[in-house]
N, C-alpha and C positions, 0 to 999 in steps of 0.2 A: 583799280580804285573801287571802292563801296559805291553803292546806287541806293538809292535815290541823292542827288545832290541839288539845291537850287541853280539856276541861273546865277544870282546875286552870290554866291559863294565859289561857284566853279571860274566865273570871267575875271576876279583878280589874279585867280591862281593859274589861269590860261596866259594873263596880261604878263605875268612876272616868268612864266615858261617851268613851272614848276610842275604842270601835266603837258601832255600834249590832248590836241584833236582828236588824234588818231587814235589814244587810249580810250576816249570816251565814245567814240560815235562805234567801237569794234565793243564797249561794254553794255551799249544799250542794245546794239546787234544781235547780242549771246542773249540779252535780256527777252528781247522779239523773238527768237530762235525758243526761247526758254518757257514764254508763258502765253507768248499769240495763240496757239493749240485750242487753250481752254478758254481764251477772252475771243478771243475772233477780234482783235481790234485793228486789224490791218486789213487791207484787198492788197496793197501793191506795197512790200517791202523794196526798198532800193538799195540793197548793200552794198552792190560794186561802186555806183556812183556818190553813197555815201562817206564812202575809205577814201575815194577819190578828191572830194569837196573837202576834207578834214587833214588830207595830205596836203593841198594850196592852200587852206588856212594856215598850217600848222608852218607852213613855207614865210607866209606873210605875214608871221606873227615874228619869226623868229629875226626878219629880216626890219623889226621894227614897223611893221606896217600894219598897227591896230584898228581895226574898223570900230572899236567898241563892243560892248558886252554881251550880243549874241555872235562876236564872231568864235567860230567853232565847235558853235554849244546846236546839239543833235535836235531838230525838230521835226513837228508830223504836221500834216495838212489833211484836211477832212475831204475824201475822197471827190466833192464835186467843184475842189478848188485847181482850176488849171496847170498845169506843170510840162511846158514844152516839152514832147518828146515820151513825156511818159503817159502809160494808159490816166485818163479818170474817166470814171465809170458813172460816179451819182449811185452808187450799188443796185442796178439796175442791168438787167439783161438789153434794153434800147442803146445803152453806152457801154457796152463790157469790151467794147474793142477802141472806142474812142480814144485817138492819141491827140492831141491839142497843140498846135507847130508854134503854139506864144504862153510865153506863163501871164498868169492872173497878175493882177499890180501887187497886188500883195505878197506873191509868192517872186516878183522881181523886187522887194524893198528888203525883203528876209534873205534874198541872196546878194543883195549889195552891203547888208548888213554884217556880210559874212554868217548866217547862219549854215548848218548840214542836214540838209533835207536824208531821214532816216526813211521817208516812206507815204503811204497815201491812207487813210484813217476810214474804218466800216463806218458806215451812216444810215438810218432810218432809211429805204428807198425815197431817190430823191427830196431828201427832207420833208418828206410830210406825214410827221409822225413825231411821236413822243415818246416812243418805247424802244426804239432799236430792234426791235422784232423780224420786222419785215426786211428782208433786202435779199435782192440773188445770192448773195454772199455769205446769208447765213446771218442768224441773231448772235448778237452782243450780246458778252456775260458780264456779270458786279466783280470787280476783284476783291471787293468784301464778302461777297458770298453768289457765287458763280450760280447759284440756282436764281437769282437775283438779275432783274433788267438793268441796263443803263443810264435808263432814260434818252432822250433822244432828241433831234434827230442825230444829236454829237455823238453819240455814245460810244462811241469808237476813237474818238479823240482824247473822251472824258476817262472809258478804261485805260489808255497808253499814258498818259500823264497821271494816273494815280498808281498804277502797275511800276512805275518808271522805266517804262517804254522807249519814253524821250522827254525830255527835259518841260519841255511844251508842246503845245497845238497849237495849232489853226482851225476854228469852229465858225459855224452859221449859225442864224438867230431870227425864228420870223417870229415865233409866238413862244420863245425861252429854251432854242436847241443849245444855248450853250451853259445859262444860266442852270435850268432842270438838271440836264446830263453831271452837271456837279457838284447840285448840290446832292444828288444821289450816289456820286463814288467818291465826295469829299474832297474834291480840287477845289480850286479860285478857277470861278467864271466868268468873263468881264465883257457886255456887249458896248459897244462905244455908242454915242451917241449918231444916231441918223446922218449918215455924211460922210462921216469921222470916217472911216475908211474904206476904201473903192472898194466897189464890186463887180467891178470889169475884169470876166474872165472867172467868174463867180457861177454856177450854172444856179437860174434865180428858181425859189419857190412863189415867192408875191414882191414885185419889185418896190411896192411901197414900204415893204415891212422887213425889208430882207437888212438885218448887220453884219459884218463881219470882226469876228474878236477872238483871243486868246482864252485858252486853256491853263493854266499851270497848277506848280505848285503851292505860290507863296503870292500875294498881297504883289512886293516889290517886284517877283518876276512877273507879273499881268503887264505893271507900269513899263517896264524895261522892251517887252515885248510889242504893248502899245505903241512906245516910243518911235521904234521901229517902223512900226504899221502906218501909221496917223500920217492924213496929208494928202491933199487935194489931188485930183484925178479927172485932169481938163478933157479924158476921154470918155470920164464916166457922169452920166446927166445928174445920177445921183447924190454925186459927190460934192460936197461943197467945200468953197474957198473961206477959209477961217481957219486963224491961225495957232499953230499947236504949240500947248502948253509946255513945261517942263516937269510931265508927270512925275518923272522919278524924284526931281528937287520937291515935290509936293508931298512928298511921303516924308520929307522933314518938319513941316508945318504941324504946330501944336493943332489939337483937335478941339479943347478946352472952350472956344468960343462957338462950337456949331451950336445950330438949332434943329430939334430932330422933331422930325413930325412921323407919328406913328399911327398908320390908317386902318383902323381895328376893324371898321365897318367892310365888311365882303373879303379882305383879304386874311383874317381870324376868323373865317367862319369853319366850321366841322373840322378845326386840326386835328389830326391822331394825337392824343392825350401824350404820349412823350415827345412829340414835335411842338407842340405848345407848354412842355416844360422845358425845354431848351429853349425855344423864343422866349419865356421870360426868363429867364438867367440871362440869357444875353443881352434886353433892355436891360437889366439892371448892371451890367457891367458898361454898357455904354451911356448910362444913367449918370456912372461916375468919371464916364472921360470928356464928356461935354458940358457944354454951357446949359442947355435945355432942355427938357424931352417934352412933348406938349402932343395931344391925340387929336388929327385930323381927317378931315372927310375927303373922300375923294369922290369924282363922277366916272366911273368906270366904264368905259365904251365897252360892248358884248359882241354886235354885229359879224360875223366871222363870213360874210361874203365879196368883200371887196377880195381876200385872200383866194376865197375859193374860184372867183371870176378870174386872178391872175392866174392864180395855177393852171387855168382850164384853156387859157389865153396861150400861155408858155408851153401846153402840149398838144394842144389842138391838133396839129397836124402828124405828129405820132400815133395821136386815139385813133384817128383815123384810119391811117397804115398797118399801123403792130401793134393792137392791142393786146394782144399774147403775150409780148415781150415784157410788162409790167407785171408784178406781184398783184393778185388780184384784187388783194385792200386800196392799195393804191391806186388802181385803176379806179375803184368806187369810190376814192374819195375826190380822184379827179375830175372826177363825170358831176360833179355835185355842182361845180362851177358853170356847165353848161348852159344851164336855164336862166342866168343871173344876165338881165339884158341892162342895156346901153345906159338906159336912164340910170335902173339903179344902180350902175357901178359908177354913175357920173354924181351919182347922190351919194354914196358911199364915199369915193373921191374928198367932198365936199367935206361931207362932214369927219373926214380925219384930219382936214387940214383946221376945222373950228376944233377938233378936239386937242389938236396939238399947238394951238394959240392959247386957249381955255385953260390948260393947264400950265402956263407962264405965273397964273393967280398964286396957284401953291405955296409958289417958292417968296412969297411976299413974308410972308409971317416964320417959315424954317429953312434950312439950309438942305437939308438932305431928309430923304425919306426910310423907314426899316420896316420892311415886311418879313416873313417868311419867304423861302423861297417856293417850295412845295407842300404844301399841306398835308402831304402824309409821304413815309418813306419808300425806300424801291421796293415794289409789287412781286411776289414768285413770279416766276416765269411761269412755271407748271398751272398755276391759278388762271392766270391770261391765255396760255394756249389751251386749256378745257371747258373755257365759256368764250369763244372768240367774241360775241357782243360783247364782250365786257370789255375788250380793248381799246374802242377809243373812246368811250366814259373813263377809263380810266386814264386816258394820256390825256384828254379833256380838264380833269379835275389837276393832275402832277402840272399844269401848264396855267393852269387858274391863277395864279398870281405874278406869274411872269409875263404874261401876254399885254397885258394894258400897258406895260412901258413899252411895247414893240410899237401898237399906236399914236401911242406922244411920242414915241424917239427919243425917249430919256437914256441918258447914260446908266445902266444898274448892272451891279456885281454879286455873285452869290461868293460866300466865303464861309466852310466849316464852321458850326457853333453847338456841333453836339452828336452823341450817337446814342441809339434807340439801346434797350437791355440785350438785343441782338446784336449789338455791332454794326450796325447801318448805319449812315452817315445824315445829319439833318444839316441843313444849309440856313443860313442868313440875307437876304437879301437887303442895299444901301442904294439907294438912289436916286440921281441930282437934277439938278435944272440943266438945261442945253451946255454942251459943252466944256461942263463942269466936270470932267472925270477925274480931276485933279481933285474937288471935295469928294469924291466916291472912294478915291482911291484912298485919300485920307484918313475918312474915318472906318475904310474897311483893313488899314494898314494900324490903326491904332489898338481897334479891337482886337486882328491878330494876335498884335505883342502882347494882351493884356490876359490872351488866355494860350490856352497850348492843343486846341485842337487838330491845329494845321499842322504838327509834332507827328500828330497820331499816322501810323504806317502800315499797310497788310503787307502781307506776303514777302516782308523783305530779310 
C-alpha cells in the first residue's frame, strides 16, 4: 500500500477487508526501518509484537468483530507513556531499563480500541524542554529539513506522524509538547482539555499542567483518536468525571455561527514576518467560514514556578541519588524547582485555580479562540547547539503561546496553515472553553477542508 494514509480513510477499507493489518503495520515497519536513522524518532521500536497485535486484529476483523476505527490502524506512544512489559525510558539514562508490569490508561483504551502499538516515540528528556535536543537517545530531527529541531518535548512523536511513521501518536503537554512539536513538522496537535484524559501511568513533568493528546495527520483523525482516549479515570485524582462528547459527529456541524476571538495582544508580538503572513491568511479564510471574528484581550498568566516546584517535587529523590544519570540541561533546569518553598507553591496553587475560573469571562462574548501557534519557525539545530544559552530562550519563546492554555486548561489544537519560503511548516492554533473540543475540533476541521496545507507531504 502507499504511505502516508489517514486513519479516517484506511478504517473503512480495514472495516470492509479490502487491506489487512498485517499489510499496514509491516508498511509502517519498513517505513521505521527506512527513515528512524536520520529522525531518531523512535527509542523502543516493537515489531515482533506489532505483526502480532495486527495478526489478532486482522482475525477479529475478519470474524466480524469490529472494535471501530483505530482497530488495526499502527500507533506510537511518546516514550514516558507506560506500556506493560516494554522498556519506557522518559529518554533518560535514570529509566533506560525501566520495564512497567501495567499499561498507562491510555495506552489500555488504544488497545481495547484495537489499536497496533508500532513502538515507543524519542522525547525531550523527561519532557522538559521544547527542542527535542536533549535526550540519552540522542536529538530529533525535522523531516522537513533534518538539520532542523522538532520542537518538543513531543518531537519524536511529531517526526513519526509527519514521516508516516505510524498513523498517529500519543504526546504530553505541560506548556505546548504537543501543540509546538506540530506545529513545527506540520501535523494536527490536539491537547484535550484538563481531565479529558488520564494520566495514570503517564511519568508526570508538573501534575497541574500535564495533558495527554494525540498527534496526527488530519483534523478527523485527532477527533477519532480522541474518541478513543477521552474518559474518566476513578484511579487517576486528575481526571475528572464529565461526559464525553461525540467528537467525530462534531466535525459534521456547520462552523458558520462561531464566534472567534482573536487575541493580538502578547500572542502577535515579534512574529517572524512569514509566520505572520500565514496567520493572516488564515484569519481571513476563517473570516469567511464563521459568523464573527472580533479582537480580544486576554490576561496571560507568566509565572513558571509552580511547574518548576513540581518537577523538582517529581525528582527530588533521583537528584539526590543519580545526578549523573540526567542530561546535564536537565538536571539545571530541575534544580531551579528546589528553592520554590511551601507558601509560594501553595500561592501559585491558588492562583492557577483563580486563573482558570477568570478565564470562563472569555468565552462570554466568542466561541473559540486563534492564535498562532509558535511565533517563529523550527530553529537550525547547528545555530542552538553553537550558542547552547541560546536554547532555552529559544524553546521559551517556540512555547510563548502555547503555555497560557496549559494554565487555564483549555482545549487547543495546532493545525497546518502555512510554510515559510524554506519549506517549514507554520501552525494555527484554535481554542475553546472547558470541554468544548468538539468547537476546537470544529472550526479546526473546517479550515482544513478550506485550504490544502494538511495535503502537503515530505519525504514521501
Amino acid at each position: 500500500m502507499t504511505f502516508p494514509t489517514t486513519i479516517s480513510e484506511l478504517a473503512p477499507r480495514l472495516r470492509r477487508k479490502e487491506i489487512s493489518p498485517v499489510e499496514i503495520a509491516r508498511a509502517c515497519l519498513e517505513r521505521i526501518e527506512e527513515k528512524n536513522a536520520s529522525l531518531n524518532a523512535f527509542i523502543t521500536v516493537m515489531a515482533e509484537s506489532a505483526v502480532d497485535e495486527a495478526r489478532n486484529a486482522e482475525a477479529e476483523i475478519l470474524r466480524g468483530e469490529w472494535r471501530g476505527p483505530l482497530h488495526g490502524i499502527p500507533l506510537a506512544l511518546k516514550d514516558l507513556i507506560d506500556t506493560a512489559g516494554v522498556r519506557t525510558t522518559a529518554a533518560s539514562a535514570q529509566y533506560k531499563d525501566r520495564v512497567p508490569v501495567r499499561d498507562a490508561d491510555v495506552t489500555r483504551r488504544l488497545r481495547n480500541a484495537g489499536a497496533v502499538i508500532v513502538g515507543k516515540n524519542n522525547l525531550h528528556e523527561f519532557a522538559y524542554g521544547g527542542s527535542s535536543l536533549v535526550s540519552y537517545f540522542g536529538e530529533m530531527h525535522n523531516p522537513w529539513e533534518v538539520g532542523r529541531i522538532t520542537g518538543g518535548s513531543s518531537g519524536g512523536s511529531a517526526a513519526a506522524v509527519t514521516a508516516g511513521l505510524a498513523c498517529a501518536a500519543i504526546g504530553t503537554d505541560t506548556a505546548g509538547s504537543i501543540r509546538e512539536p506540530a506545529a513545527l513538522c506540520g501535523c494536527v496537535g490536539l491537547k484535550p482539555t484538563y481531565g479529558r484524559v488520564s494520566s495514570r501511568g503517564v511519568i508526570s513533568l508538573s501534575a497541574s499542567l500535564d495533558h495527554v493528546g494525540p498527534l496526527t495527520a488530519s483534523v478527523e483523525d485527532a477527533a477519532i483518536v480522541l474518541q478513543a482516549i477521552a474518559g474518566y479515570d476513578a484511579e487517576d485524582i486528575t481526571s475528572a468525571d464529565v461526559p464525553v462528547a461525540d467528537y467525530v459527529g462534531a466535525l459534521r456541524e456547520n462552523a458558520s455561527r462561531l464566534r472567534v476571538g482573536v487575541p493580538r495582544e502578547y500572542f502577535f508580538d515579534e512574529l517572524d514576518t512569514e509566520v505572520a503572513g500565514a496567520i493572516e491568511q488564515a484569519l481571513r479564510v476563517i473570516g469567511s467560514l464563521v459568523g464573527a471574528v472580533k479582537e480580544v484581550r486576554l490576561d496571560v498568566p507568566g509565572n513558571r514556578s509552580l511547574q518548576a516546584a513540581e518537577s523538582f517535587a517529581y525528582h527530588a529523590e533521583n537528584v539526590a541519588k543519580n545526578p549523573e544519570l540526567y542530561q546535564a540541561e536537565t538536571l539545571r533546569r530541575i534544580r531551579t524547582g528546589e528553592k520554590v518553598t511551601a507558601a509560594e507553591y501553595i500561592l501559585r496553587r491558588r492562583e492557577l485555580e483563580e486563573a482558570r475560573r477568570a478565564i470562563h469571562a472569555v468565552f462570554a462574548d466568542v466561541d473559540v479562540l486563534v492564535t498562532p501557534t509558535t511565533p517563529i519557525p523550527a530553529p537550525a539545530i547547528a545555530d542552538l547547539k553553537a550558542n547552547p544559552e541560546a536554547l532555552r530562550p529559544a524553546e521559551l519563546k517556540l512555547l510563548r503561546n502555547t503555555r497560557p492554555f496549559n494554565v487555564w486548561g483549555l482545549p487547543a489544537i495546532s493545525v497546518p496553515c502555512g510554510f515559510t519560503e524554506n519549506g517549514l511548516p507554520i501552525g494555527l492554533q484554535i481554542a475553546g472553553p472547558y470541554w468544548r473540543e468538539d468547537l476546537v475540533l470544529g472550526l479546526a476541521q473546517a479550515y482544513e477542508r478550506a485550504t490544502a496545507w494538511h495535503k502537503r507531504r515530505c519525504g514521501k
